[in-house]
Backbone as CSV, one residue per row, in Angstrom:
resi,resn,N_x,N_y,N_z,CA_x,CA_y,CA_z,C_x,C_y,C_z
1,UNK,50.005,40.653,16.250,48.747,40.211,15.688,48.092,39.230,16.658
2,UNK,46.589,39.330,16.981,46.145,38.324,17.927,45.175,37.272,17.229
3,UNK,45.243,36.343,18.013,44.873,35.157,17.192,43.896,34.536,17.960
4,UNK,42.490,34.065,17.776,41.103,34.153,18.141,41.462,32.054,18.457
5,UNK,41.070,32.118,19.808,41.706,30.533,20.262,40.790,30.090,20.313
6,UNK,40.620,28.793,18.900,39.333,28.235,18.717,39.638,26.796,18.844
7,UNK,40.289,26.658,19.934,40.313,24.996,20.342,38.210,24.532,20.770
8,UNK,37.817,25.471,21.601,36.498,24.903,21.666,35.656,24.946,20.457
9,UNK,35.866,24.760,19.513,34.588,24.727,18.473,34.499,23.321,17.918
10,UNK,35.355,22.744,18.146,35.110,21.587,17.952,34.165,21.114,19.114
11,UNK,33.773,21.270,20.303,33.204,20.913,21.573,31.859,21.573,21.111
12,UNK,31.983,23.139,20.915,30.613,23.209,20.554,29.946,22.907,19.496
13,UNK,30.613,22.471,17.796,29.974,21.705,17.115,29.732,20.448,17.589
14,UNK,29.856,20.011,18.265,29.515,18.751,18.638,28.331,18.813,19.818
15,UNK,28.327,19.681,20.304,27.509,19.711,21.415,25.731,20.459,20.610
16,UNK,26.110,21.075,19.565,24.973,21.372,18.180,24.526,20.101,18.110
17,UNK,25.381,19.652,17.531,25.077,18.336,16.497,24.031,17.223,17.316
18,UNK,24.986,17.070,18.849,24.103,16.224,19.557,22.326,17.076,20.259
19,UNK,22.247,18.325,20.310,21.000,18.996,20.430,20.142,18.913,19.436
20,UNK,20.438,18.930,18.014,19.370,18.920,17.244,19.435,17.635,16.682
21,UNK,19.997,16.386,17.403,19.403,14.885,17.000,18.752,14.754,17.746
22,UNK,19.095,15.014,18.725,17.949,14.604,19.922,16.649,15.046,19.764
23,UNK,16.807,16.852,19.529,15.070,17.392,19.739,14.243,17.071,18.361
24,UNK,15.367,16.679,17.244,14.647,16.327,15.901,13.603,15.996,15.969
25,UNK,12.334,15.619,15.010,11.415,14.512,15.480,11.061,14.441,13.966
26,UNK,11.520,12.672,13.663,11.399,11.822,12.254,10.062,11.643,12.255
27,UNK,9.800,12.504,10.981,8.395,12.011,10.689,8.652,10.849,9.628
28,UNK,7.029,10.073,9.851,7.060,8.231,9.442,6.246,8.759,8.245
29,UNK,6.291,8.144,7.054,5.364,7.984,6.115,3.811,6.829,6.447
30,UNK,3.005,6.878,5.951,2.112,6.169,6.704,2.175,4.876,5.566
31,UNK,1.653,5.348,4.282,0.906,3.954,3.561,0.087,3.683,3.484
32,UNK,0.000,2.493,3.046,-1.571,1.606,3.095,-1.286,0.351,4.198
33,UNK,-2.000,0.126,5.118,-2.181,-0.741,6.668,-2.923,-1.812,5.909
34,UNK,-1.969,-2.948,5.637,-2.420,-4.273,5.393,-2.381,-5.193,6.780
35,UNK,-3.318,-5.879,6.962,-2.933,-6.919,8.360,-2.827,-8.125,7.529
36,UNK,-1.481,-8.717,7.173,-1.509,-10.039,7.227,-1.770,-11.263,7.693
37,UNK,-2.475,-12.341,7.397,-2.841,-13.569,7.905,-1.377,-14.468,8.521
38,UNK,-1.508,-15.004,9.434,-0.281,-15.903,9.950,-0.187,-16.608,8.976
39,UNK,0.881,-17.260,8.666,1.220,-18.321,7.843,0.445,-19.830,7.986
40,UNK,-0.128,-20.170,6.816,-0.609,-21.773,7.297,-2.039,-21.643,7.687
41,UNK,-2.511,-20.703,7.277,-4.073,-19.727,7.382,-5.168,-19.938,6.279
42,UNK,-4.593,-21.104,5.705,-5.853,-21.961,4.369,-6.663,-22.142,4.364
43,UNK,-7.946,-21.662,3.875,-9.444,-22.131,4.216,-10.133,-22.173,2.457
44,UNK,-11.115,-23.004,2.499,-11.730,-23.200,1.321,-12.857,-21.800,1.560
45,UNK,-12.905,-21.470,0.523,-13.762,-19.825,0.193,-14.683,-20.121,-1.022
46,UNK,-15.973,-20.042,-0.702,-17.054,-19.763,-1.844,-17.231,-18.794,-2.817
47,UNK,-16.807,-19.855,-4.518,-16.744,-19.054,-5.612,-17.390,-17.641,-6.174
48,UNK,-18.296,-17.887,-4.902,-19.165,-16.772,-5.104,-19.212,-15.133,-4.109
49,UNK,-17.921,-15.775,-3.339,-17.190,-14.451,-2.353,-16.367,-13.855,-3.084
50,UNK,-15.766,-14.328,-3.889,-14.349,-14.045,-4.659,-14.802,-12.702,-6.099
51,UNK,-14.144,-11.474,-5.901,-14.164,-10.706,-7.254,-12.620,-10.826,-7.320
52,UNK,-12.435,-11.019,-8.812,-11.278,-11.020,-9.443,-10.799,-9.646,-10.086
53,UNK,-9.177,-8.780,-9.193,-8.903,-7.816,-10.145,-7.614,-8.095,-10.200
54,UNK,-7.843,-7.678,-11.982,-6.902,-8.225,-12.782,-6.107,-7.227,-13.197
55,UNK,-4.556,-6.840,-13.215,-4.309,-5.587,-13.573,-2.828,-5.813,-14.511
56,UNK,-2.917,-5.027,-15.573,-2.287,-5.527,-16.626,-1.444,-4.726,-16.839
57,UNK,0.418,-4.798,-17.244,1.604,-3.631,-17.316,0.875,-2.571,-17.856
58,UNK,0.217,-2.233,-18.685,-0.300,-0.901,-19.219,-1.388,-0.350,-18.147
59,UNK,-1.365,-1.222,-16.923,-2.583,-0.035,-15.874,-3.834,-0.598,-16.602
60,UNK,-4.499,-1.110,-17.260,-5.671,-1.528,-17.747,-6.138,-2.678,-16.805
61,UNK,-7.306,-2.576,-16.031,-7.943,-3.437,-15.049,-9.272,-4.134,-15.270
62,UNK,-9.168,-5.560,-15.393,-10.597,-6.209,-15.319,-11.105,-6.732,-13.985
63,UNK,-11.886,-5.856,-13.607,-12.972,-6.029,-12.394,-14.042,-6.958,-12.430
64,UNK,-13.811,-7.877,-11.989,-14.938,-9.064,-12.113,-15.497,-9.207,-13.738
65,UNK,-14.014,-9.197,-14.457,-13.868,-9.677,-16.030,-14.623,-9.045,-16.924
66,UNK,-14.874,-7.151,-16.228,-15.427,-6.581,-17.056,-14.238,-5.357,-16.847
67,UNK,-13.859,-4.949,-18.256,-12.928,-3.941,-18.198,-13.556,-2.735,-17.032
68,UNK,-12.432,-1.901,-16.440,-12.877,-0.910,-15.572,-11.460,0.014,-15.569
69,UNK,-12.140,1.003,-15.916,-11.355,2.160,-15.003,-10.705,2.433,-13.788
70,UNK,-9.444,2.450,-13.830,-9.153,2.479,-12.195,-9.971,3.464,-10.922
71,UNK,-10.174,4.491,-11.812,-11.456,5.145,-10.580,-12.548,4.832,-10.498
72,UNK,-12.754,3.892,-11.333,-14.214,3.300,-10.769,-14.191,2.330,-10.073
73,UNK,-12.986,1.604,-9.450,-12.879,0.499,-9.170,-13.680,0.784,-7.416
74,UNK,-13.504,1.746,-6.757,-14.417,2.234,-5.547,-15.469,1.978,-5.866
75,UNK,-16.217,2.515,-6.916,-17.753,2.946,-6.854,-18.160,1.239,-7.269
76,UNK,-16.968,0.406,-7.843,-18.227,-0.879,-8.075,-17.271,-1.934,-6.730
77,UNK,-16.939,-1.495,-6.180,-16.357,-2.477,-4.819,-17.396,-2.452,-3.625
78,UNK,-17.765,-0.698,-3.589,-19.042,-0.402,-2.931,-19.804,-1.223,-3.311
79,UNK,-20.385,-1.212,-4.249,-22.132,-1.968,-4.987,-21.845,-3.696,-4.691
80,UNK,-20.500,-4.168,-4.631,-19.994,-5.469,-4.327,-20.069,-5.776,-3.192
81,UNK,-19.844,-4.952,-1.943,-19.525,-4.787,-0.415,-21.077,-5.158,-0.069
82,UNK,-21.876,-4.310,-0.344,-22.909,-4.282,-0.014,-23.630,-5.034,-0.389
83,UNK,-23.563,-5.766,-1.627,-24.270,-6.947,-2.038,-23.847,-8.211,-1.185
84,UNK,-22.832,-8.386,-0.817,-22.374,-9.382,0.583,-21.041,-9.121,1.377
85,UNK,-21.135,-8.766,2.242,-20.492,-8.715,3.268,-18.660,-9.647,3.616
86,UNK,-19.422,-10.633,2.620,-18.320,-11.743,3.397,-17.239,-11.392,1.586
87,UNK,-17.634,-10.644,0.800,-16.583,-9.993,-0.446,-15.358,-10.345,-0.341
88,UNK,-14.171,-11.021,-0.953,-12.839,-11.062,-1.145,-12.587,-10.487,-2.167
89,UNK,-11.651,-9.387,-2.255,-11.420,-9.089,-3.638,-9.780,-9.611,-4.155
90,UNK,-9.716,-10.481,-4.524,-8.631,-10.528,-4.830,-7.628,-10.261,-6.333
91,UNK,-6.770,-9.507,-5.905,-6.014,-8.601,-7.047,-4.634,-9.511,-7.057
92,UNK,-4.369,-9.238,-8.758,-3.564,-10.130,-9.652,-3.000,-9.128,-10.563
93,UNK,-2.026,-9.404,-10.826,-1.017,-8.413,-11.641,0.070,-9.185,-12.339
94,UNK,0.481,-8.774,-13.473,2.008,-9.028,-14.403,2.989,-9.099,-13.532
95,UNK,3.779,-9.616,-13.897,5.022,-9.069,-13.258,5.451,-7.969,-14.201
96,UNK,5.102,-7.454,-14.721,5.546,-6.086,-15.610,4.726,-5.216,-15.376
97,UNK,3.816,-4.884,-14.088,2.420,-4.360,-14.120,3.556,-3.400,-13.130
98,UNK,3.082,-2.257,-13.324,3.832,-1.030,-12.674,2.626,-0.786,-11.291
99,UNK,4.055,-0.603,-10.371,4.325,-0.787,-8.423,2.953,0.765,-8.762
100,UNK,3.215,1.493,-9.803,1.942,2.699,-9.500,0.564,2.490,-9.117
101,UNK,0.438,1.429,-10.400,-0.981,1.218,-10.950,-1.482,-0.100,-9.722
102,UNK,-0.988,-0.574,-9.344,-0.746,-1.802,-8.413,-1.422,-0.928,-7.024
103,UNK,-0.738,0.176,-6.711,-0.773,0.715,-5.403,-2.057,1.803,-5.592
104,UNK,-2.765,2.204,-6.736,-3.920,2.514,-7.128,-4.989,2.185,-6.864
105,UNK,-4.931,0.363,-7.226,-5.884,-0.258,-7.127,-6.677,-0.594,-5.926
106,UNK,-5.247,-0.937,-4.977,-5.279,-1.253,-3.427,-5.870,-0.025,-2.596
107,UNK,-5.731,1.088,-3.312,-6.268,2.494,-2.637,-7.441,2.647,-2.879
108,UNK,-8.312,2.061,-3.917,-9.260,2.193,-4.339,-10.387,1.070,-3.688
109,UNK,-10.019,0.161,-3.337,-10.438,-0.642,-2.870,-10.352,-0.498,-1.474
110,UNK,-9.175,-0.145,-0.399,-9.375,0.164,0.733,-10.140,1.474,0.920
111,UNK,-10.495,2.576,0.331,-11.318,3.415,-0.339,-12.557,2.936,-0.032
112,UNK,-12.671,1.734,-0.477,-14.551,1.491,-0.635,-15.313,0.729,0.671
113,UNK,-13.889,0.592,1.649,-14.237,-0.335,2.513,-13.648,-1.358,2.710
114,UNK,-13.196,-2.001,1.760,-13.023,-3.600,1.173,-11.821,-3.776,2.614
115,UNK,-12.015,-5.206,3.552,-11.314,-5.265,4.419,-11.153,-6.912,4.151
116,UNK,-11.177,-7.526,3.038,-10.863,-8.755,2.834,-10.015,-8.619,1.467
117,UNK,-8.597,-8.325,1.535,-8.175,-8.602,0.169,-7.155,-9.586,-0.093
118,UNK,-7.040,-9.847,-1.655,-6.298,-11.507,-1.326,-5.028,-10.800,-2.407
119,UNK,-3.734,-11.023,-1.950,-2.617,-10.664,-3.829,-2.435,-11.884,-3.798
120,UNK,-2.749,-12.178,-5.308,-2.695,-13.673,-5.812,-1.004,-13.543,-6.565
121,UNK,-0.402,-14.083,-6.122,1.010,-14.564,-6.948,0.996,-14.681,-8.144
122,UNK,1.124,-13.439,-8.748,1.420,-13.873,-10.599,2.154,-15.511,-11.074
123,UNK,1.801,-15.892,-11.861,2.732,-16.987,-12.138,3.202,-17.186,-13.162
124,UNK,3.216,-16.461,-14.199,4.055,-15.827,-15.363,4.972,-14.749,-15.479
């Protein structure tokens, strides 16, 4: 009876293994591109730059303290943008406010333009 001499397969699984890590190519997820401020970056800001969004565990959002729809939150960030330029919108959430509805908002708003946004630290 003859017997098939497979001392090299261990050499060539290995010599697989190292070809298709190499030619692999890891695709990156992208996200949402926040540029953070350096630390220690405090400036006094006029009450009147500032829209407040407020977003509550059930996904329910007050946009400058008027209830809103999360898809509308574009179409009135636009009408905000354009009314002044120098716009902060800064967004506030539960700590029970779901990572979904959170990452909605931020889409909706980088969506409209908005390139000044502030996350205010829940404190409850």
């Amino acid at each position: 009876m003859q017997e098939v001499n497979s001392s090299s397969m261990s050499d060539i699984a290995f010599l697989l293994l190292v070809f298709f890590l190499v030619t692999t190519t890891i695709s990156m997820d992208k996200g949402l591109s926040l540029i953070l401020p350096a630390e220690g970056n405090e400036m006094e800001v006029n009450r009147k730059n500032i829209v407040n969004v407020l977003v509550n565990d059930q996904g329910k959002v007050l946009f400058d303290d008027k209830p809103t729809a999360i898809k509308d939150i574009k179409r009135k960030a636009i009408s905000k943008i354009s009314g002044n330029s120098n716009i902060i919108f800064s967004v506030l959430t539960t700590k029970r406010t779901k990572y979904k509805f959170y990452i909605e908002v931020l889409d909706q708003l980088k969506q409209a333009g908005a390139s000044k946004i502030s996350i205010a630290n829940p404190n409850y």
